[in-house]
LOZAKE-154728 format. One record per residue (C-alpha): residue number from 1; x negated, y, z. Coordinates in nm, 2 decimals, always signed. Layout:
+------+--------+--------+--------+
! resi !     c1 !     c2 !     c3 !
+------+--------+--------+--------+
!  NUM !      X !      Y !      Z !
...
+------+--------+--------+--------+
//
This chain:
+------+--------+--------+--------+
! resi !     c1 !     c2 !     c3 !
+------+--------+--------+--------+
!    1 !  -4.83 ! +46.48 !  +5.77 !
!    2 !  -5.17 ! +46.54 !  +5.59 !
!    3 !  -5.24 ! +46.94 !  +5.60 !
!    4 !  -5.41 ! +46.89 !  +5.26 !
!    5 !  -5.12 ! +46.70 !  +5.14 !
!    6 !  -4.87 ! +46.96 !  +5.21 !
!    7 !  -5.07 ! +47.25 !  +5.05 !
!    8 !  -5.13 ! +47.01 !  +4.69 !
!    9 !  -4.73 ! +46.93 !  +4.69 !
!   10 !  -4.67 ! +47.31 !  +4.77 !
!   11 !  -4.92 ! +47.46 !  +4.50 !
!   12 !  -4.76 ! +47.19 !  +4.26 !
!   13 !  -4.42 ! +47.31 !  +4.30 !
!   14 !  -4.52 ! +47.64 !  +4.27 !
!   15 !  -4.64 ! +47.60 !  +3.97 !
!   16 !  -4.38 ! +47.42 !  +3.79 !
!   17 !  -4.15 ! +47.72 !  +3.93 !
!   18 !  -4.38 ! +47.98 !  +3.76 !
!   19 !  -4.36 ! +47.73 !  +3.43 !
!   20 !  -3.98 ! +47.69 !  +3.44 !
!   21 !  -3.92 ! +48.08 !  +3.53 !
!   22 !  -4.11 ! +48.20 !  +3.24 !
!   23 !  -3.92 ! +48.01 !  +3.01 !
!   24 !  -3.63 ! +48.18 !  +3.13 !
!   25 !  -3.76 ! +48.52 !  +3.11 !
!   26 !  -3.83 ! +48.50 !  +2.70 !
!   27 !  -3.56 ! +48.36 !  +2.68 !
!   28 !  -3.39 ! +48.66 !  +2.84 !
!   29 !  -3.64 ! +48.89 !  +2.63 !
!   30 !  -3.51 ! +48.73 !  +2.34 !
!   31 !  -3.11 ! +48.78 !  +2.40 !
!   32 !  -2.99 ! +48.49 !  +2.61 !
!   33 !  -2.89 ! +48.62 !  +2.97 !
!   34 !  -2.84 ! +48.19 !  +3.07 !
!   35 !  -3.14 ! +48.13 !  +3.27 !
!   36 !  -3.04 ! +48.52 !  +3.42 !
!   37 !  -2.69 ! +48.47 !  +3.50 !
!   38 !  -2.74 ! +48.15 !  +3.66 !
!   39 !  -3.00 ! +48.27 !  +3.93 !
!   40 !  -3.31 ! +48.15 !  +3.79 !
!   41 !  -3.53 ! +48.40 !  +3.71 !
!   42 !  -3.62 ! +48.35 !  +4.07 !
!   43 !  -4.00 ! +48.26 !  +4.20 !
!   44 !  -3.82 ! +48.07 !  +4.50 !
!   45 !  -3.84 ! +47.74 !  +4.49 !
!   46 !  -3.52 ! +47.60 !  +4.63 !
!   47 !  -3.30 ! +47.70 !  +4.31 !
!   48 !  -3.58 ! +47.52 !  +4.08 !
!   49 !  -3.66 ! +47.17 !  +4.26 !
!   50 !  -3.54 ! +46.90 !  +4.16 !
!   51 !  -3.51 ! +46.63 !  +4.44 !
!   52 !  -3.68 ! +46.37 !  +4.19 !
!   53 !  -3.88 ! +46.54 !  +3.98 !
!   54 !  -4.05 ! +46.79 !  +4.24 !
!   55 !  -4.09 ! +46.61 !  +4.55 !
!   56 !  -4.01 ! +46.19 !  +4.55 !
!   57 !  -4.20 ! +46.13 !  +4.19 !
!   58 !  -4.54 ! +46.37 !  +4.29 !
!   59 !  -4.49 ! +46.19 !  +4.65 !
!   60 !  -4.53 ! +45.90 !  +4.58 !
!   61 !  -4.80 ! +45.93 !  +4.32 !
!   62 !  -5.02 ! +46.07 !  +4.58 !
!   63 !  -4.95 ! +45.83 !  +4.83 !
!   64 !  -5.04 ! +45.53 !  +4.62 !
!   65 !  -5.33 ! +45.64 !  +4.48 !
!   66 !  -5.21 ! +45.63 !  +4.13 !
!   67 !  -5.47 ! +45.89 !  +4.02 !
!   68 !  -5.24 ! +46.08 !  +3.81 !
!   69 !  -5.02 ! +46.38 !  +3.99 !
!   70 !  -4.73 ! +46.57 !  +3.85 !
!   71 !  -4.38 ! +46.67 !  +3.85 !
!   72 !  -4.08 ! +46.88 !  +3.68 !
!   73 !  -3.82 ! +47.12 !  +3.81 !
!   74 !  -3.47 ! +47.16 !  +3.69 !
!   75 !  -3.46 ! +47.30 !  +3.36 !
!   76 !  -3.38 ! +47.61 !  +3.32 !
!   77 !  -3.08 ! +47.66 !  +3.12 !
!   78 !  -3.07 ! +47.91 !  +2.81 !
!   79 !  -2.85 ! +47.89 !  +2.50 !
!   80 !  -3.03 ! +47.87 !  +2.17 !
!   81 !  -2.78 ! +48.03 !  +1.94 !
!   82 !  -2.83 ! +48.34 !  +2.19 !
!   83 !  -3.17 ! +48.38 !  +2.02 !
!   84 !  -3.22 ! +48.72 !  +1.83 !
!   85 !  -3.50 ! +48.51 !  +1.69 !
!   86 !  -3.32 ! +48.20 !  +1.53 !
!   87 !  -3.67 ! +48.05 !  +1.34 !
!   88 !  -3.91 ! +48.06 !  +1.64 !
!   89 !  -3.71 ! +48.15 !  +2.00 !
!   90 !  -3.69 ! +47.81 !  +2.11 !
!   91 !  -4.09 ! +47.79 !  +2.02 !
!   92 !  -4.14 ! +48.07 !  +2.19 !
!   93 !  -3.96 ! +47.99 !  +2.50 !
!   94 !  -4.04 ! +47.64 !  +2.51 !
!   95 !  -4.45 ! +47.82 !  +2.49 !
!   96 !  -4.40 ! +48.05 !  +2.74 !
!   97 !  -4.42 ! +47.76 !  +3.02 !
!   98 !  -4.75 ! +47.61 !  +2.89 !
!   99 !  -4.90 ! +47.94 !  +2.83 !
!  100 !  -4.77 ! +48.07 !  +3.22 !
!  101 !  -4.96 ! +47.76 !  +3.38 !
!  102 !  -5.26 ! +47.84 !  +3.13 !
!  103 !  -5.28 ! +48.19 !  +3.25 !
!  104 !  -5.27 ! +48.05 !  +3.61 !
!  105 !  -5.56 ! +47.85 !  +3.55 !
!  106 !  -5.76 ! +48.08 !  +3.37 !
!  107 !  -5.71 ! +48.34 !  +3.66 !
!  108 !  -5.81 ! +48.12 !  +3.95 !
!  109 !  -6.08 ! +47.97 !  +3.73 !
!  110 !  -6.26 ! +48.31 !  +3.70 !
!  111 !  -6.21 ! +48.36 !  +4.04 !
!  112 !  -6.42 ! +48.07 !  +4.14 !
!  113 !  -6.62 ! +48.12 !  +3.83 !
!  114 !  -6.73 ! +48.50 !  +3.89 !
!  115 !  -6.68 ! +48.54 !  +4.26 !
!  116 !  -6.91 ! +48.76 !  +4.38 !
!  117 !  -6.91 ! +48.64 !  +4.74 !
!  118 !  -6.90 ! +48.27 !  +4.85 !
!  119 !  -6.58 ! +48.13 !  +4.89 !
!  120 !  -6.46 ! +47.94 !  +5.21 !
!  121 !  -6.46 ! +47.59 !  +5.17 !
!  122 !  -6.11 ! +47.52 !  +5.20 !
!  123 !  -5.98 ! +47.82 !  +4.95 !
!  124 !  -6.25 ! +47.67 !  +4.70 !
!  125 !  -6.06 ! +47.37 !  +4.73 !
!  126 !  -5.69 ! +47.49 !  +4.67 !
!  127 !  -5.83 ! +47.72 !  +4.39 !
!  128 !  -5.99 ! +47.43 !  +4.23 !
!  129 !  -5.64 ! +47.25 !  +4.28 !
!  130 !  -5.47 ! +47.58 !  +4.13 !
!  131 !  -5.66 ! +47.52 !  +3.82 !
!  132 !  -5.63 ! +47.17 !  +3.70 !
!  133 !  -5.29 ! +47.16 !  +3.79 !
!  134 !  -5.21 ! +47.40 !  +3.59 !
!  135 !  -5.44 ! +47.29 !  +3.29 !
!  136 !  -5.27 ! +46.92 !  +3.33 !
!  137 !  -4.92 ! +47.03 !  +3.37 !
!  138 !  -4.96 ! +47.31 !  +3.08 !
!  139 !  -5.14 ! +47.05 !  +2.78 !
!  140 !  -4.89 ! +46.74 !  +2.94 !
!  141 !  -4.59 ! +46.97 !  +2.87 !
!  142 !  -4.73 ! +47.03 !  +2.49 !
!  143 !  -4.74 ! +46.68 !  +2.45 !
!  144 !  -4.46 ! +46.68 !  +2.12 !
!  145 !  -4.21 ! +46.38 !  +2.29 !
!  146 !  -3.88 ! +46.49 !  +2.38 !
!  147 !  -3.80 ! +46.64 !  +2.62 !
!  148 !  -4.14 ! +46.83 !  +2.68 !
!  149 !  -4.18 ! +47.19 !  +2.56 !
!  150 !  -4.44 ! +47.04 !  +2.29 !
!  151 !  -4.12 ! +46.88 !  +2.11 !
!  152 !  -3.92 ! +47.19 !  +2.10 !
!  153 !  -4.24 ! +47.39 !  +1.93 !
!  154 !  -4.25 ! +47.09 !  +1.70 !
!  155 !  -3.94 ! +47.10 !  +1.57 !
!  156 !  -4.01 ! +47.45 !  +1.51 !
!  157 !  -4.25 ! +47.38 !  +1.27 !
!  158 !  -4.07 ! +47.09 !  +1.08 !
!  159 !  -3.87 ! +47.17 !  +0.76 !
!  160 !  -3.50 ! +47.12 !  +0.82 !
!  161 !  -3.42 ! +46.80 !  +0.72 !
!  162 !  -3.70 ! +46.67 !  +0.95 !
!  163 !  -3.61 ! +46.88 !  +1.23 !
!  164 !  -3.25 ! +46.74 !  +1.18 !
!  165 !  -3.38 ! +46.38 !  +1.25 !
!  166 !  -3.61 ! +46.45 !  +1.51 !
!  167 !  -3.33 ! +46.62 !  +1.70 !
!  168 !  -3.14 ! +46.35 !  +1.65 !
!  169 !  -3.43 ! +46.10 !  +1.77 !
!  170 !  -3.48 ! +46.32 !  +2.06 !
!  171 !  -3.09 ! +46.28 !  +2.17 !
!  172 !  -3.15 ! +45.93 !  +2.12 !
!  173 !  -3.44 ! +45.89 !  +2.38 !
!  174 !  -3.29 ! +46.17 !  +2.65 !
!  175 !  -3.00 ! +45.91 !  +2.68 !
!  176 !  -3.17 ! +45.68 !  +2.90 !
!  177 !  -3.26 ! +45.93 !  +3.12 !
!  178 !  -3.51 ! +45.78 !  +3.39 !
!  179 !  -3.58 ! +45.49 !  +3.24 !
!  180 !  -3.70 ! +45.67 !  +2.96 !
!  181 !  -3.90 ! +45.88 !  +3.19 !
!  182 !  -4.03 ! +45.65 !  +3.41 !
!  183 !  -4.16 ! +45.41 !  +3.08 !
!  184 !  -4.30 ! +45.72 !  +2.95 !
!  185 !  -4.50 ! +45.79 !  +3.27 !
!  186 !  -4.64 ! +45.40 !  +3.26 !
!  187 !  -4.74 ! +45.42 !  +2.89 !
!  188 !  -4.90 ! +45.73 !  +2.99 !
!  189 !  -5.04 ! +45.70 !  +3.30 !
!  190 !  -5.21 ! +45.32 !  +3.20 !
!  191 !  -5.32 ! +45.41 !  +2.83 !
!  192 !  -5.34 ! +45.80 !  +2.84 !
!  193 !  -5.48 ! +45.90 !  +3.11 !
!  194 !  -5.84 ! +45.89 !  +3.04 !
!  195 !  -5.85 ! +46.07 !  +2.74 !
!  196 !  -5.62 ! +46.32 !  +2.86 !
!  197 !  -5.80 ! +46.36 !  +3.19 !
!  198 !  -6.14 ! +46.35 !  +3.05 !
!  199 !  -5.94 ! +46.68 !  +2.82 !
!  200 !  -5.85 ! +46.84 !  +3.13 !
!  201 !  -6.21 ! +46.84 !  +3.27 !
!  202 !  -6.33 ! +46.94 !  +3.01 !
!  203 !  -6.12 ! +47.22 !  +3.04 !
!  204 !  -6.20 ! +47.29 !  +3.40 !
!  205 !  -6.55 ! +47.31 !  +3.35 !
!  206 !  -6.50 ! +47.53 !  +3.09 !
!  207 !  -6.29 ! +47.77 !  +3.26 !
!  208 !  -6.43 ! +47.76 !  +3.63 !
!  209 !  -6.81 ! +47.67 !  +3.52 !
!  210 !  -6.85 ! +47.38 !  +3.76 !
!  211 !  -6.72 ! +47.02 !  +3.72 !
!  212 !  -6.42 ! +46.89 !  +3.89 !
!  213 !  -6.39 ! +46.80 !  +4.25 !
+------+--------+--------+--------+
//
């Protein structure tokens, strides 16, 4: 198996985990032991993958080309009405994922931004990957369609009669399941993409000071 392949797919994964543990850890800061008591405040990855979501799905999108690369764990699970904050805790824990791969980005960014010695070809690389991985996965997980963290913030937001509905819409769509998912990544990957990629450049330049790839 491709060397390169193995370290993209293992960076990936790690940084869904990082994504998924922070959401646990507010929401343990904010009064719900869940994500705690079940084991998942844990950086290892085995408790986190999800056979579909972390290793067949990003698999296969690399193999074929497809142009577009991601993935999800397995939730982490919290209680809501555990919240000491009942107004903004799920904001704030649906947040803490996006802004976890955002600080991930901006770190190795600066690294390759501001390194004072030349970095080794192949480290350049995997930082480079580190960083729009994380941008994509980060801004795609804001996106406000159920069940991405970007929906939860929403709802936040929304007066209660709206939230009320788009709860219910949101129950609506997360009963298909992969079909749902799958349709969503189509859409998104064959009208999307460019915009949203050209965003995440954009991004990485900013961050890192050199265009991508």
């Amino acid at each position: 198996m491709d060397l390169s392949f193995i370290v993209i797919i293992a960076a990936l994964i790690l940084s869904i985990v990082f994504h998924e543990v922070a959401h646990g850890y507010v929401a343990n800061w904010l009064g719900d032991p869940t994500a705690r008591l079940s084991g998942r405040l844990t950086l290892n990855p085995l408790p986190h993958i999800d056979l579909m979501g972390s290793i067949i799905v990003p698999g296969i999108l690399y193999l074929t080309g497809a142009g577009i690369l991601f993935g999800w764990a397995k939730p982490v699970p919290y209680n809501p009405y555990n919240l000491r904050n009942q107004k903004w805790g799920e904001a704030l824990v649906a947040a803490a994922g996006p802004a976890t791969n955002l600080l991930i980005a901006l770190a190795f960014g600066l690294l390759i931004r501001f390194a004072t010695v030349p970095l080794a070809g192949p480290f350049l690389s995997i930082a480079a990957f580190i960083v729009y991985i994380n941008i994509l996965l980060a801004f795609f997980n804001l996106i406000p369609i159920p069940p991405l963290d970007g929906s939860k913030a929403l709802a936040s937001l929304l007066p209660w009669r709206a939230q009320m509905r788009f709860q219910e819409i949101a129950a609506q769509i997360q009963q298909f399941g992969l079909i749902a998912t799958f349709l969503f990544i189509f859409l998104f990957a064959n009208i999307f993409w460019q915009p949203f990629s050209a965003l995440v450049r954009s991004v990485f330049a900013l961050i890192t000071g050199t265009a991508l790839f």
